[in-house]
N, C-alpha and C positions, 0 to 999 in steps of 0.2 A: 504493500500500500504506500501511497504517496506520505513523504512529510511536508510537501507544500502543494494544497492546492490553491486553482485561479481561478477564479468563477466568471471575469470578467475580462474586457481587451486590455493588453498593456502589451507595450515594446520586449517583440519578440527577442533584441538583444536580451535584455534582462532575464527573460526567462530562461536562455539557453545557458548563458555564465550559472545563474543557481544551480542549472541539472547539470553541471561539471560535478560540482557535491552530494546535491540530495537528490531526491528523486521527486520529479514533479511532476501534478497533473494538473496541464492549463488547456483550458477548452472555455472560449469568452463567449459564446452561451449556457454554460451552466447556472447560470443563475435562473434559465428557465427550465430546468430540469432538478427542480428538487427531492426528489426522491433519489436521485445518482448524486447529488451534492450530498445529502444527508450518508450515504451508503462511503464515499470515497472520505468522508469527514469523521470514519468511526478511527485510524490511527494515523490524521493527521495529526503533524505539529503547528502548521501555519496554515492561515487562509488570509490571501488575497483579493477583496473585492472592491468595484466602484460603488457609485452611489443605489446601485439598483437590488443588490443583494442585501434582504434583511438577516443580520444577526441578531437573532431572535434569542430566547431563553430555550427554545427548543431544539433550534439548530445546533445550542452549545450543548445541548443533552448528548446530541448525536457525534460531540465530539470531546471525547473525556480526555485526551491525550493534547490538547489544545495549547499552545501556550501563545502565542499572538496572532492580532490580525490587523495584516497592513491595509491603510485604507488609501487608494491609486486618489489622490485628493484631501480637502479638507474636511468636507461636510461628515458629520456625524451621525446626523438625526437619525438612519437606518442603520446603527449599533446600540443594543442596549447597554447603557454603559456600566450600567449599577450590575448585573448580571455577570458582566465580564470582570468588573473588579469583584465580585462574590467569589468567581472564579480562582482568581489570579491569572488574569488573559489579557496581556498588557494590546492595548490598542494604540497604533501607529499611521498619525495620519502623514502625506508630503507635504506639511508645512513649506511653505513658498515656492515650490517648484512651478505652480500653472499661476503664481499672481502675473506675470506680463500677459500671457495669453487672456486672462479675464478684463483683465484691466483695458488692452484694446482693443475688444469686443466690447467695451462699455461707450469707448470714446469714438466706434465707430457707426455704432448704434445709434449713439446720442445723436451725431452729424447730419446720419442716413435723415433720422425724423427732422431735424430743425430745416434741414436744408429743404427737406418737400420734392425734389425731383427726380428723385431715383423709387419714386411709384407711380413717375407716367409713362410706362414701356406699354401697356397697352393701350394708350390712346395713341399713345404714336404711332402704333404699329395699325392702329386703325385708319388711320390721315388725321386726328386731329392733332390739334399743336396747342396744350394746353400750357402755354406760358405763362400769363398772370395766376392762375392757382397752383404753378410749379415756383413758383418765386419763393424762397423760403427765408432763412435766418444764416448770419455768419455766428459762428461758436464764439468768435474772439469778443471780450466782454458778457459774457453772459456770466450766470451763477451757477455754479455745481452744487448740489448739496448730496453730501454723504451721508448715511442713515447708518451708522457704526464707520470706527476709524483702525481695523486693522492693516496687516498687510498687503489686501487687494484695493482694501479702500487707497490706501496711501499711495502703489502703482496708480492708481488711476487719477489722484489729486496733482502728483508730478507733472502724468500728458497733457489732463486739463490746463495746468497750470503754462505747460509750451504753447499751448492754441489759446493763451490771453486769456480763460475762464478765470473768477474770481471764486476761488475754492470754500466751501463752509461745510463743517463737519457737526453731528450731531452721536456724541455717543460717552454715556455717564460714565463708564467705565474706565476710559482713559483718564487719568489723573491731567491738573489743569498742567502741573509742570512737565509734563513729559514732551522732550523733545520734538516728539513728530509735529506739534499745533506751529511750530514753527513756517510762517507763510500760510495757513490755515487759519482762519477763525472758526473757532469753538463754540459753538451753538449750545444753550442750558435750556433752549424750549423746544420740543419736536413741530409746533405749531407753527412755531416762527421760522424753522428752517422750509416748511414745505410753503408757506404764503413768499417766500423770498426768491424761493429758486426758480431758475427757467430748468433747470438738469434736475431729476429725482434718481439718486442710483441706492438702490438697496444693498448692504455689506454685513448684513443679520446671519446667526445659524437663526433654524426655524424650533421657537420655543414655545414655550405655552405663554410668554410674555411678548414673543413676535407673531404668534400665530393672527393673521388677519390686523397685521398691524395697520399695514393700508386700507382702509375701509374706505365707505361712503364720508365717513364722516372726515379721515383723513385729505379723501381725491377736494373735500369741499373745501376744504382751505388751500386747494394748489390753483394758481392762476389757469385760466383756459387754455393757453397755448403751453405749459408747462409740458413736458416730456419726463415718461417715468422709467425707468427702468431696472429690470430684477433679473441679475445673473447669483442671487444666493441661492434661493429656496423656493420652491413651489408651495404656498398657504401663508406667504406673509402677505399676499396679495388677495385681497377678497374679489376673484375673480369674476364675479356677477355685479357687483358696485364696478368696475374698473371697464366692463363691458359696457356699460348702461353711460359711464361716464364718455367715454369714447364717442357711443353714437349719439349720443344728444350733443356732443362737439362741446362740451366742459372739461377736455383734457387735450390738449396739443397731440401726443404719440404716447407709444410706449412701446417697448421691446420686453418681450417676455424670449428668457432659457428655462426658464423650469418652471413647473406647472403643479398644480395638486392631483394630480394624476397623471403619472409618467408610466410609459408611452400615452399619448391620450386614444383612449375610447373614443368610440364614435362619437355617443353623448358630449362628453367632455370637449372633442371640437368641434360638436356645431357650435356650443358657446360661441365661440371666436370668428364662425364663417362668417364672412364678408362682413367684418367692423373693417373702419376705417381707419388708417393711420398705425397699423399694428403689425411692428416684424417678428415673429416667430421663429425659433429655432429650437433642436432638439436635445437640450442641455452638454450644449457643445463648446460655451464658452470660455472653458477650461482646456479645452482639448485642440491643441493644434502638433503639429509633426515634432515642433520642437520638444513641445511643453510633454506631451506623451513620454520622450525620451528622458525626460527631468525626471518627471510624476513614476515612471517605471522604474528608474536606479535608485530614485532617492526611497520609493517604498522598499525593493529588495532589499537593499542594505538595512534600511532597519531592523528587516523580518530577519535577514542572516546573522544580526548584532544579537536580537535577542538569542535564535536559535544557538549561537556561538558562547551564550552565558556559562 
């Protein structure tokens, strides 16, 4: 039996260096075969997954020989965490490996919406020439507002900050003296950051204190043309308020990566057909050729540091 398996895609360098040592079973859709997950995870040591594999209290039943699980990313929310520490099943996230990848995925998002002309390919392609409602915003001068100030947030206040955005950060848990607010201002009302901004970018995990942090009542204090956008987590966005804001034209854009239900159902995206103003993507802002090759060596190396204890 495997001591490492991989439920999900990562860079096949990394997989192949581990199986010099151990023995590994990587197959990146196992995480839609739970039952051969649960059967290959009775004498693993490690398991590798992204965000879409739950480690559950039961999944760790099915693995008594357990001792970590690297996670290809930062998000947490799909590992029980209390569970794992019951255990003693140290969880290992790639802290900063995909912050550039997210970060420019936020500031190209953000551009995509203000600017307005990169969603008339089908008028054009029909003979119209829709110029006056293609005329959009330049970035430079505008307001960023960050909704938490870690690592990705901080990548993406930097870019902002080269395309002349005036950066504002909202997030209690950063101490007032900590270095980073430096060229930032430090916002103490969540109120006041969303009536301010022309940019809304979410930098939350998804908790029972961010869950549906964006609400109706949130989108009501953001200017009409304000643009919002969430590559953290799918549920801090009350996706039915956020729809409804969109087509009544009290929210400029938005760019959704993750959704409260990944992959979406059908149900889940009629929600979205034909709103206006809204880029979608399949929780990919994390992932690009480099950032995979980061996110891939920086997880095995932890998973082999522990296993090396």
């Amino acid at each position: 039996m495997p001591n490492i398996v991989i439920s999900e895609f990562m860079d096949e360098s990394s997989v192949n260096s581990a199986a010099q040592k151990y023995e590994v079973h990587y197959d990146p859709d196992l995480v839609d075969k739970p039952e051969e997950l649960k059967s290959l995870l009775a004498r693993a040591q490690a398991l590798i997954v992204r965000n879409r594999t739950r480690v559950t209290q039961e999944l760790l039943n099915a693995a008594p020989q357990l001792r970590v699980v690297g996670r290809l990313g930062v998000g947490l929310d799909n590992i029980d965490l209390h569970a794992c520490k019951d255990r003693k099943v140290q969880v290992c996230p790639a802290t900063g490996a995909n912050d550039a990848a997210v970060a420019e995925w936020v500031i190209i998002t953000a551009m995509m919406l203000l600017r307005r002309a990169f969603t008339a390919k089908e008028e054009c392609l029909a003979g119209m020439w829709p110029r006056g409602k293609s005329m959009g915003n330049e970035s430079g001068g505008k307001t960023m507002g960050l909704i938490g100030f870690g690592g990705i947030a901080r990548a993406t206040a930097e870019r902002a900050r080269c395309l002349g955005m005036l950066v504002i950060a909202y997030d209690p848990y950063v101490a007032d003296d900590d270095p980073a607010w430096v060229n930032i201002e430090k916002i103490k009302n969540l109120s006041e950051l969303l009536e301010r901004s022309d940019i809304v970018s979410l930098h939350v995990p998804l908790t029972d204190e961010t869950r549906h942090l964006i609400d109706a009542s949130a989108l009501s204090h953001m200017k009409p043309d304000t643009v919002l956008i969430n590559a953290a987590r799918g549920g801090i966005v009350d996706e039915t308020a956020l729809v409804e804001a969109l087509t009544q034209k009290r929210l400029g854009g938005c760019a959704l990566d993750v959704f409260k239900t990944e992959p979406l159902t059908p149900e889940a995206a009629g929600l979205f057909r034909d709103v206006p103003n809204l880029v979608l993507t399949p929780h990919i802002a994390g992932v690009t050729v480099e950032s995979n090759r980061r996110v891939s060596q920086v997880t095995m190396d932890n998973v082999r540091r522990i296993l090396e204890e």
